[in-house]
N, C-alpha and C positions, 0 to 999 in steps of 0.2 A: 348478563349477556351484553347490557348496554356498554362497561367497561372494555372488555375483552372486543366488542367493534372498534372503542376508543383505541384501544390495544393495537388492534392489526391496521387502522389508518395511520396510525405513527410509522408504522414498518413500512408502508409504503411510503411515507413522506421522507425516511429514513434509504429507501430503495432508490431513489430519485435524484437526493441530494449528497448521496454518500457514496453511490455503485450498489453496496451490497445492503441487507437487509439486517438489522441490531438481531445479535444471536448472545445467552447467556455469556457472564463475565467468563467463564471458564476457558470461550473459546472467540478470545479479540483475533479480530483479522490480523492475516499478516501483512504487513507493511507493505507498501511499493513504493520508490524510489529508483525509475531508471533514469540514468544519468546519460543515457543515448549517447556515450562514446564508443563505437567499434569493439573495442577488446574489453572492458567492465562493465558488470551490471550489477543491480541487485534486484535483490524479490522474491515473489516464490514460483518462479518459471523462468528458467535461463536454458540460454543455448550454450553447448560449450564443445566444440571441433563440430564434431558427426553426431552430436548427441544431444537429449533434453533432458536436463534434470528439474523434477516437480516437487515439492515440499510439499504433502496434502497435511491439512488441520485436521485430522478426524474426531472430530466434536463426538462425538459417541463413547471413545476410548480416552480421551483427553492426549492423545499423543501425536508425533509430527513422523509423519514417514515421508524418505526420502525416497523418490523411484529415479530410475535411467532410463528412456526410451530410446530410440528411431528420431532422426528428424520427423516421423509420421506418426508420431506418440505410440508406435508399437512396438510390440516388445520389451514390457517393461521388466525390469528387476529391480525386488530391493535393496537399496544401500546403508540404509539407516533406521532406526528406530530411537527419535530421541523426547524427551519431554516437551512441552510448548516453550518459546522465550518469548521475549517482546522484542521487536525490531527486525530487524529483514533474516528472512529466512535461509537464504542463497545469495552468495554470491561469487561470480566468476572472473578470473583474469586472466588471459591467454591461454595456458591447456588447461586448470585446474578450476577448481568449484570449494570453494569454503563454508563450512557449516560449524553452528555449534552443538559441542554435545557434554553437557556440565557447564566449567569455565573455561575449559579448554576450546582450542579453533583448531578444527582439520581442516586437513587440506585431503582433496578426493582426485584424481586422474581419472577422466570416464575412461578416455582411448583403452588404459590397461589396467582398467578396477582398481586403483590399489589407493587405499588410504593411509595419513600418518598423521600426527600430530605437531600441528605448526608451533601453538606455545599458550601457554596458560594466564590465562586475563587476571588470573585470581592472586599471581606472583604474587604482586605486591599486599594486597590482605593478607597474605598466609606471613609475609615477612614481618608487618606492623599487629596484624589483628584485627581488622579492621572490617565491615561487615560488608557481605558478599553481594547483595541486594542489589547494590546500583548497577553491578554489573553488566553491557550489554555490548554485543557486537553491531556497530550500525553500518559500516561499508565497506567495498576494497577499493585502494587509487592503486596508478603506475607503483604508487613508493610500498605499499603495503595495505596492513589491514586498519582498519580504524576503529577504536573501540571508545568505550567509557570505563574506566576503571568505578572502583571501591570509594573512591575519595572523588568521584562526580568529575574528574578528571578527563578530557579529550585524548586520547593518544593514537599514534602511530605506532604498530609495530612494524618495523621493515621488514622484505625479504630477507637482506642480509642478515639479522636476526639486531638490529638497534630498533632501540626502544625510545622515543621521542613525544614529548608531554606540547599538545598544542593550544590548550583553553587549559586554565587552571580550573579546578573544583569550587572557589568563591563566590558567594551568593551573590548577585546587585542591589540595590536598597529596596527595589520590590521580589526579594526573596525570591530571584529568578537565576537558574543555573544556566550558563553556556550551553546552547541547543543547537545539533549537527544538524547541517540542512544541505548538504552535496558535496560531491570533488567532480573537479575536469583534471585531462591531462595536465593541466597546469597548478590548479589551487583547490584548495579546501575551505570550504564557506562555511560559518558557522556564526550563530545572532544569539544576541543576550541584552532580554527586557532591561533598560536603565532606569525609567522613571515613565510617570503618568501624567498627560496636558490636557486638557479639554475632554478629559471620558477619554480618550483614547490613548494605549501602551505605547512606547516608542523601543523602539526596536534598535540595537547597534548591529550592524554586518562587520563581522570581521574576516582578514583573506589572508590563509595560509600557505607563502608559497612555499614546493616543497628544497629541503634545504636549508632553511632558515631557522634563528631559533625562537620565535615567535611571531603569533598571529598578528597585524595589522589593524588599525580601525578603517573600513573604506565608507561608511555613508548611513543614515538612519533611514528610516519607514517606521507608520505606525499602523497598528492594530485597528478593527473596526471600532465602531463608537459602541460604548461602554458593553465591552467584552465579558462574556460569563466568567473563563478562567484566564489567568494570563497565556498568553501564545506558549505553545513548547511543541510543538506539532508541527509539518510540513512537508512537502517532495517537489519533486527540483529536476527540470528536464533543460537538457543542452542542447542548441543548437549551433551551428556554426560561427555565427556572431554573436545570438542573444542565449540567454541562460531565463527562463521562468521557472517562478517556481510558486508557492502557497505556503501562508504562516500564519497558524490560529491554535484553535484551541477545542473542547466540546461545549456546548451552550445547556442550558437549563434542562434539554431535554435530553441529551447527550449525543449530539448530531454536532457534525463541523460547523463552524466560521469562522470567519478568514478575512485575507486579503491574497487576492491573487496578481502579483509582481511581475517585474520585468526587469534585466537588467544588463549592461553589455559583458563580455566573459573574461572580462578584468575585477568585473564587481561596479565597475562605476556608472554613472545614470540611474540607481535605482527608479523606478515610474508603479504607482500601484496602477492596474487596470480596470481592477471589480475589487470590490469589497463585500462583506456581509451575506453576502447569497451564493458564493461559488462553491463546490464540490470540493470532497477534499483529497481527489486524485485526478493527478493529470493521464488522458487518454494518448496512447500512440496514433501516428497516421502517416499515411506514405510522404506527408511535408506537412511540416509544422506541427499541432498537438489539439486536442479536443479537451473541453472540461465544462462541465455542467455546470447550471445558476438556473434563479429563480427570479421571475419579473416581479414587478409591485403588484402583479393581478394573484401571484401566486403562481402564474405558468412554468410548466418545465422547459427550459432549456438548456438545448448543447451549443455549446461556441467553439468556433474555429479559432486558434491563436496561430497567424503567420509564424514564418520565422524570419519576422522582423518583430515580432513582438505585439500585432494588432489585433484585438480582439471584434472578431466579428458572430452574427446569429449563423446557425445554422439547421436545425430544426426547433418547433415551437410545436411543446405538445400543448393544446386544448381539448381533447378528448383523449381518455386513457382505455381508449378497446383499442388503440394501435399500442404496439409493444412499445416501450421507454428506452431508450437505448443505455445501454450500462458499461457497455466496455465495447471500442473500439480496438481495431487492430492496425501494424504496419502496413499492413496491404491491404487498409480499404474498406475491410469487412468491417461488421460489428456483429454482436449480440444483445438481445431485447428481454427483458420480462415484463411479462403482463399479468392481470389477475388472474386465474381461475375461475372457470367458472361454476364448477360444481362443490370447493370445499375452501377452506381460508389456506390460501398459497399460491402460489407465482410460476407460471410457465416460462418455460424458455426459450427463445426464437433465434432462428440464426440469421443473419440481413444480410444480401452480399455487397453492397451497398450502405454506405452510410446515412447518406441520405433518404433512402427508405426506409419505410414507415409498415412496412409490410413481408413478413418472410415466414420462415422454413419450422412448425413448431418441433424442438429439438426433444426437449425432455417436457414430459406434461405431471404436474404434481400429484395427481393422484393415481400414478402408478407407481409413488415411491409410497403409498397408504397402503394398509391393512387392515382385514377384517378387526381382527383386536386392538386398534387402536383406540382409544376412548379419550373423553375432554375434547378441550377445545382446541385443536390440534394445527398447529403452523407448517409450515412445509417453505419452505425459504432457499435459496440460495446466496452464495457469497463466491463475487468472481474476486479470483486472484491473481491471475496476470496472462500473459500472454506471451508467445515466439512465435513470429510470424501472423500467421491466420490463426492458429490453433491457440485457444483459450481454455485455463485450467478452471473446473466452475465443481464447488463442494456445493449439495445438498442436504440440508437437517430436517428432519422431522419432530416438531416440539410440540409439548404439553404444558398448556397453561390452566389453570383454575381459572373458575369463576371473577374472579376479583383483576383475571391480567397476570396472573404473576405465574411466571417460570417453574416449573415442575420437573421436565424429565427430559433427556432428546431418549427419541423409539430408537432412530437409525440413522446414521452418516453415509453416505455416494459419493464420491468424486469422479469428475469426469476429465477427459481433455477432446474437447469439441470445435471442430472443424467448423468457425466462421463461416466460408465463403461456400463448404459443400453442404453444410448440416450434420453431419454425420460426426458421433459419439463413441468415444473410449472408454468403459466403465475400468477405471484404473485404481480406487481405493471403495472398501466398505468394511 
């Protein structure tokens, strides 16, 4: 019993500092990366004309369904049914929404349902031989799609149907491959580990403008002091002037750190602002951006980052009977989990407010329990993104043994829940 406590205070220490709560290898969060330009996004919640398209992870069935709703998450239909991948879920650029399904990238029209097939990432391995694995779709710019080939390769596929190579596949002397970390209307950023100085990784930023026929070196940053893994992780928000973003890795216990950056949207001035304790997703907000950290006492905190780049406090939790804020929105709102009080699991609160500390309980964890459940049973969520007010937030129900160790999920939820009103979409089970 004594483990399985040890167990579920990691989940929260992991709920605090991550957004979401660690859930079996089977079912890794999906990524967020909003690049907060107007017309492209990625993640797993985008808008695209009159429409929301959601990516849910249903941990239960190990598969990825894509729905279409209402700007008011009603009225959903299915669009998809595809395996899990790693890297962003969705992403959208002026009418269309792109998804993967194999190695192939569609492309989806919500306006007039119709999907097709943009182009096969896999080209290149089916022409050499070459294994399929690295494979992964990480974003869309103006110019096209952005992938990782077979060969650890960065590329561009265009619209017009060119195909353009932006980071080669070659390791650096600390065995670290070129790692994508955002596009704006103008360039594509992307860092790769050089070498190691004082305990800490040094990092090259390179900027790829589009047009050209290769990447730039514009400026170094390094890693926290002596890092668990090298950096290959990160996400990256634009503002008008500044561009932040976060570059780290998992630590011993498999929870992020980092260094969270700042930098002008040429790429130059890099400036780190926090290191070691920040969150490893940046939150939206009606100006500038929110990201969580941790003080030397151990306290939770959210920080406001300007959009000029200045990191300031904004709430300080020291008691956890008030919700923990986990995912803010564009307009202001957030959502909270808290503990439970009658079973090991996390409720869900809606804030219309960011700055409160006090709101609306939305979903309560032991109404997603059942008589026959048995063991030591978790109840968790994992928020994954947001449009507007409205936040997509899956629910798992897990079983662990005696020892801590991962057994079964009962049952998967998804929801898409109304920040600012409370009010909940049961849209996947």
């Amino acid at each position: 019993m004594i483990k399985v406590k040890k167990l579920l205070s990691a989940f929260l220490c992991a709920l605090i500092a991550a957004t979401s709560l660690l859930v079996p290898s089977s079912a890794d969060a999906l990524g967020i990366n909003d690049t907060s330009e107007g017309d492209f996004r990625d993640g797993a919640m985008v808008q695209c004309g009159k429409y929301i398209l959601s990516a849910v992870n249903n941990v239960k069935k190990n598969k990825l369904r894509i729905y279409r709703t209402n700007l008011k998450g009603k009225k959903k239909k299915l669009i998809e049914t595809t395996p899990n991948y790693a890297g962003n879920a969705l992403l959208t650029y002026k009418d269309k929404v792109y998804y993967r399904k194999g190695t192939n990238v569609m492309a989806y029209e919500p306006k007039t349902d119709r999907k097709s097939k943009m182009f096969d990432m896999a080209l290149t391995a089916q022409q050499n031989g070459s294994q399929k694995s690295k494979i992964s779709m990480l974003a869309v710019c103006p110019r096209g799609i952005i992938y990782r080939d077979s060969f650890n390769e960065i590329c561009v596929y265009s619209f017009d149907g060119a195909n353009s190579v932006i980071a080669n596949g070659t390791a650096s002397k600390c065995k670290a491959y070129t790692a994508f970390l955002g596009a704006t209307d103008e360039y594509i950023f992307c860092y790769r580990t050089e070498k190691k100085s004082g305990g800490r990784y040094i990092q090259q930023m390179y900027r790829y403008t589009y047009g050209e026929i290769k990447a730039k070196k514009i400026g170094t940053f390094k890693s926290v002091k002596k890092p668990y893994t090298i950096p290959d992780d990160g996400t990256f928000h634009v503002f008008k002037k500044k561009i932040i973003f976060t570059v780290g890795g998992s630590d011993k216990d498999g929870l992020f750190e980092g260094v969270l950056c700042s930098m002008n949207r040429d790429g130059s001035g890099i400036k780190t602002l926090k290191d070691g304790s920040v969150g490893a997703v940046i939150f939206p907000a009606k100006s500038g951006a929110y990201i969580t950290s941790t003080d030397k006492k151990g306290n939770t905190v959210l920080n406001k980052i300007s959009t000029s780049g200045k990191l300031s406090q904004t709430v300080k939790y020291t008691d956890i009977k008030y919700p923990i804020i986990s995912y803010t929105t564009s307009g202001g709102c957030a959502v909270g989990i808290n503990v439970a009080k009658t079973e090991f699991g996390y409720d869900l609160y809606a804030l219309g407010k960011v700055k409160k500390t006090t709101g609306k309980r939305v979903i309560k964890a032991s109404s997603l329990l059942k008589k026959s459940d048995y063991g030591y049973v978790l109840v968790s969520p994992l928020i994954c993104g947001s449009v507007g007010d409205l936040v997509l937030v899956t629910y798992g129900v897990y079983r662990y043994d005696n020892k801590g160790y991962f057994e079964k999920v009962y049952r998967c939820k998804s929801y898409i829940v109304n920040a600012k009103t409370g009010k909940k979409t049961l849209i996947d089970e």
